[in-house]
Biotite code that builds the C-alpha atoms (Angstrom):
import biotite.structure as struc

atoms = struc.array([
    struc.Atom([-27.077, -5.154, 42.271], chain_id="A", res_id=1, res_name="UNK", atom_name="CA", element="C"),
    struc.Atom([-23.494, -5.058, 40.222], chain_id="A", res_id=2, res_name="UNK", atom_name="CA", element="C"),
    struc.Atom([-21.123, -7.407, 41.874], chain_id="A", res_id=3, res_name="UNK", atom_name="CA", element="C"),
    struc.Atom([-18.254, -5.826, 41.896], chain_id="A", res_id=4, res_name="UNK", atom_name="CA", element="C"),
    struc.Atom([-14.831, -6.064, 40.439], chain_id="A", res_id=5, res_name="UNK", atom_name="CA", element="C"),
    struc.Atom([-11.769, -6.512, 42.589], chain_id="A", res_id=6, res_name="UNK", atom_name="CA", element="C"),
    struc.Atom([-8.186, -7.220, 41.292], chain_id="A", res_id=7, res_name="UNK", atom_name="CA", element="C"),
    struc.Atom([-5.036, -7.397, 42.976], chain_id="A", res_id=8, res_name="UNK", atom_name="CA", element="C"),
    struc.Atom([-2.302, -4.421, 42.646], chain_id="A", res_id=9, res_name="UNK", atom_name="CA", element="C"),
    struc.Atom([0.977, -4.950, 43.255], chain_id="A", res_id=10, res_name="UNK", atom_name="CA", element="C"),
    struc.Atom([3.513, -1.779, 43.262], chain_id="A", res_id=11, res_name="UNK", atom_name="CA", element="C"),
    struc.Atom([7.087, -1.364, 42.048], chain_id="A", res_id=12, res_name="UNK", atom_name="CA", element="C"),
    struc.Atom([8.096, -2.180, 45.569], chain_id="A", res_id=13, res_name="UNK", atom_name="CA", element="C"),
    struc.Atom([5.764, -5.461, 45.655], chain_id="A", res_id=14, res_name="UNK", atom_name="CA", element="C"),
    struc.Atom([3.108, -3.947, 48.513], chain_id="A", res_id=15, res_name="UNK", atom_name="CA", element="C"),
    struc.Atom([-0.057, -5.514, 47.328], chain_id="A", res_id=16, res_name="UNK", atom_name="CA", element="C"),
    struc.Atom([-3.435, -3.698, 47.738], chain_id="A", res_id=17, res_name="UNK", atom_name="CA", element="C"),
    struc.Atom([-6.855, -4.451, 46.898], chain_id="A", res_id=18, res_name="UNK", atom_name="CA", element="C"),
    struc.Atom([-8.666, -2.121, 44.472], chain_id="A", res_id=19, res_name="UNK", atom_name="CA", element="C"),
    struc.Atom([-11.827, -2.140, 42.689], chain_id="A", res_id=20, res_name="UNK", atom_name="CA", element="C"),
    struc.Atom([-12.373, -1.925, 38.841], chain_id="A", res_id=21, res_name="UNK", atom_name="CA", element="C"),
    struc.Atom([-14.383, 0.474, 38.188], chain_id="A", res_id=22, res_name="UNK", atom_name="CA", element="C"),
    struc.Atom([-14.735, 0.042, 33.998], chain_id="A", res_id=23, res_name="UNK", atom_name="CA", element="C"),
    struc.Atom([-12.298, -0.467, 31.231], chain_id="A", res_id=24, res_name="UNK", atom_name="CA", element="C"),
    struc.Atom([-11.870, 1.370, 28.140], chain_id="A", res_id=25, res_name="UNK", atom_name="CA", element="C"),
    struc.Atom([-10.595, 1.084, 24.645], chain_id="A", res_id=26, res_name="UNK", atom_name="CA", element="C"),
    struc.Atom([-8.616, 3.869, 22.580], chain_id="A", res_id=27, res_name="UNK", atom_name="CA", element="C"),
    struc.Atom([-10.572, 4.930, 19.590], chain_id="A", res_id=28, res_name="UNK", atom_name="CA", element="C"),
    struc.Atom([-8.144, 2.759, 17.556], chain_id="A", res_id=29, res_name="UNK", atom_name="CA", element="C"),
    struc.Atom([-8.119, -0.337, 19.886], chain_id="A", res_id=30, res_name="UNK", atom_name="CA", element="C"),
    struc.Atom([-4.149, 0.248, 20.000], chain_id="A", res_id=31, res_name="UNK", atom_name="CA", element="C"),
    struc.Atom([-4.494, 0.805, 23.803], chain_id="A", res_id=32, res_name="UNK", atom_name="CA", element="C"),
    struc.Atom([-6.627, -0.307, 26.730], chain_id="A", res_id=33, res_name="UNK", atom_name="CA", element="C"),
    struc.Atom([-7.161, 1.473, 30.040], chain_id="A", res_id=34, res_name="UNK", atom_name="CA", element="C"),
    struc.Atom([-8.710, 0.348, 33.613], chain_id="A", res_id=35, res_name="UNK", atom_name="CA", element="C"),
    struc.Atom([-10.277, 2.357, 35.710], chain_id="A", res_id=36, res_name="UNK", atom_name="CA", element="C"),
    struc.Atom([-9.999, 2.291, 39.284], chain_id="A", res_id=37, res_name="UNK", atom_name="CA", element="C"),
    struc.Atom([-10.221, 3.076, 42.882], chain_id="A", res_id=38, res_name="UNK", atom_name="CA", element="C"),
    struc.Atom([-8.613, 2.126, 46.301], chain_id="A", res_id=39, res_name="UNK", atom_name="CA", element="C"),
    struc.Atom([-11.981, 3.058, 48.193], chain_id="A", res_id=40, res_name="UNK", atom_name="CA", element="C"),
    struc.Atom([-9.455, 6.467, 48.918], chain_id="A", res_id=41, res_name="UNK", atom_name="CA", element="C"),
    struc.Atom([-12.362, 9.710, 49.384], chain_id="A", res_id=42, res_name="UNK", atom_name="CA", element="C"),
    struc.Atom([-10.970, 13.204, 48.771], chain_id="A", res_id=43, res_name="UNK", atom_name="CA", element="C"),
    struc.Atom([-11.103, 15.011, 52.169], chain_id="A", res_id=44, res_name="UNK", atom_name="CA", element="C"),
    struc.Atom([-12.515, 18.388, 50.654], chain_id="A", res_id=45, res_name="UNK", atom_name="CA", element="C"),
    struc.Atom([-15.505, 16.797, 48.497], chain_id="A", res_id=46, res_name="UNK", atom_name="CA", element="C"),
    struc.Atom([-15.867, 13.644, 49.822], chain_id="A", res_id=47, res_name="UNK", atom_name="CA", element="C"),
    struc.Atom([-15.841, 12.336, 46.300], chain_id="A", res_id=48, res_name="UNK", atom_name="CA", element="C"),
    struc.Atom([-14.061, 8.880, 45.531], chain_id="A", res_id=49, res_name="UNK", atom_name="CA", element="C"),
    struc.Atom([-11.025, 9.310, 44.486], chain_id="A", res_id=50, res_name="UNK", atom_name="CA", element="C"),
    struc.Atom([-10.479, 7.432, 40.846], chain_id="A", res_id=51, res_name="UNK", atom_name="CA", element="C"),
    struc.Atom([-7.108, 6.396, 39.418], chain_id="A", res_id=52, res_name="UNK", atom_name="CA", element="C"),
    struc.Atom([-6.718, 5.624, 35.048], chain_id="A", res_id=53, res_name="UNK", atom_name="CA", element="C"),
    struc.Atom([-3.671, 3.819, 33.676], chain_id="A", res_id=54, res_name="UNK", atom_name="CA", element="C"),
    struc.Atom([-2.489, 2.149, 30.842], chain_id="A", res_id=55, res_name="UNK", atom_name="CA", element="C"),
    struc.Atom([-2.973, -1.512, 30.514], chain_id="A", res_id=56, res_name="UNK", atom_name="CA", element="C"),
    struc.Atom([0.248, -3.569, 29.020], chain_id="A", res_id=57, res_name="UNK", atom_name="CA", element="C"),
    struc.Atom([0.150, -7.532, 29.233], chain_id="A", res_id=58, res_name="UNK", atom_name="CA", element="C"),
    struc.Atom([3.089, -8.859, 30.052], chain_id="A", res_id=59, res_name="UNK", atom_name="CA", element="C"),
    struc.Atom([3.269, -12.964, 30.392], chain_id="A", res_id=60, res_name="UNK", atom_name="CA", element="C"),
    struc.Atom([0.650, -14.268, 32.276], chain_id="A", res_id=61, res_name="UNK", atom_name="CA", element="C"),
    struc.Atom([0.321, -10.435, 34.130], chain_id="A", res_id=62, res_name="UNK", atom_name="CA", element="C"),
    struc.Atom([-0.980, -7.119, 33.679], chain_id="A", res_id=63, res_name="UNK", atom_name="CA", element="C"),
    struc.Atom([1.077, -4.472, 34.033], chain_id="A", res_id=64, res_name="UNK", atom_name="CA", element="C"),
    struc.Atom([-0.156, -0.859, 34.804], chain_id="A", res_id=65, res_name="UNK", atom_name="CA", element="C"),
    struc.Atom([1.669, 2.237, 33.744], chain_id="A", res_id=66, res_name="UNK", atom_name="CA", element="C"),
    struc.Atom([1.182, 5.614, 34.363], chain_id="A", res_id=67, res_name="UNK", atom_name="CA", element="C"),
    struc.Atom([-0.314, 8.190, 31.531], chain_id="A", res_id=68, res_name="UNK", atom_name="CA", element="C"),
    struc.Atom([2.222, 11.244, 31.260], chain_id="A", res_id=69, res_name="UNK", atom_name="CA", element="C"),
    struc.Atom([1.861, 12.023, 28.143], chain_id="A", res_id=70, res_name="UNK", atom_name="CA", element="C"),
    struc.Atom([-0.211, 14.992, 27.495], chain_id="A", res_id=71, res_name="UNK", atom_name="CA", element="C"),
    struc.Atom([-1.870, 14.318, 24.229], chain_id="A", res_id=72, res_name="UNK", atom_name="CA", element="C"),
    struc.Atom([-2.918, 10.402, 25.521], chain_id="A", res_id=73, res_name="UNK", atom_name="CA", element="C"),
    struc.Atom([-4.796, 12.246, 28.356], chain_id="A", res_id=74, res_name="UNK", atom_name="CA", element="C"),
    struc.Atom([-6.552, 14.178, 25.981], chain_id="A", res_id=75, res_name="UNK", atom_name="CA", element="C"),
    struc.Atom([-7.600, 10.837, 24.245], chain_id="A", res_id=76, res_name="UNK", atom_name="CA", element="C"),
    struc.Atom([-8.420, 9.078, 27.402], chain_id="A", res_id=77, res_name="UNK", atom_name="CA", element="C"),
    struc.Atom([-10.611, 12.454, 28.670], chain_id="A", res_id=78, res_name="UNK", atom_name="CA", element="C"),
    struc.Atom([-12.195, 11.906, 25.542], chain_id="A", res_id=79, res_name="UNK", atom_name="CA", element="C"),
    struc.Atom([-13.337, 8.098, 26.059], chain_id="A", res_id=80, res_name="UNK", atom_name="CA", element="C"),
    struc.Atom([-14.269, 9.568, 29.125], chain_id="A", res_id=81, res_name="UNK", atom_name="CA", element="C"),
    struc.Atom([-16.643, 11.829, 27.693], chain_id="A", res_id=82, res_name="UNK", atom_name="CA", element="C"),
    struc.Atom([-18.042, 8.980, 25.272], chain_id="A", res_id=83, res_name="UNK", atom_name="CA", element="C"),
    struc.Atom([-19.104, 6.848, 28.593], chain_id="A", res_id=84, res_name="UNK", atom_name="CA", element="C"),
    struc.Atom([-20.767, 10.170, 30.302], chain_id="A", res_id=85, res_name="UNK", atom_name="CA", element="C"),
    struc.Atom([-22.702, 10.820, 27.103], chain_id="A", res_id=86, res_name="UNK", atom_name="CA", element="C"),
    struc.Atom([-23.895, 7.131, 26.546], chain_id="A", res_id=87, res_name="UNK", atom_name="CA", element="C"),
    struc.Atom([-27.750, 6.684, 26.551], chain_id="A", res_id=88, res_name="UNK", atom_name="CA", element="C"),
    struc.Atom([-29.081, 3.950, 29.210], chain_id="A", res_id=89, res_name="UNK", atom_name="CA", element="C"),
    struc.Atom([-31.152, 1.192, 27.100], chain_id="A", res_id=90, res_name="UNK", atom_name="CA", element="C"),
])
């Protein structure tokens, strides 16, 4: 079994939380990285896991996450997405 990855998230108001990583990924260009992640939050509806993607700046010693609002970067990162989904198991 995986071990899994935890990290440490600390909001703009400095609340920290515990999430878990669920993979990174790399713009086509490797000009931009994204995480992956989840809070262990499950969508009341579905009962699916609810999964959270942002932007991945380092800054110091620190990563900083920040929010993707810009419509054609979404399209990218749906994209990377896609590659994962698509990928053969070896």
């Amino acid at each position: 079994m995986d071990k899994k990855e935890m990290a440490e998230l600390i909001d703009v108001d400095g609340l920290s939380s515990e999430i878990e990583v669920v993979t990174y990924l790399n713009s086509d260009d490797d000009k931009r990285q994204y995480v992956v992640y989840t809070k262990g939050e499950v969508q009341e509806q579905t009962g699916n896991q609810v999964i959270y993607i942002a932007r991945m700046l380092k800054e110091n010693d620190m990563i900083k996450l920040e929010e993707i609002t810009d419509d054609l970067e979404w399209i990218d990162v749906q994209h990377l997405l896609k590659k994962i989904a698509n990928e053969k198991p070896q």
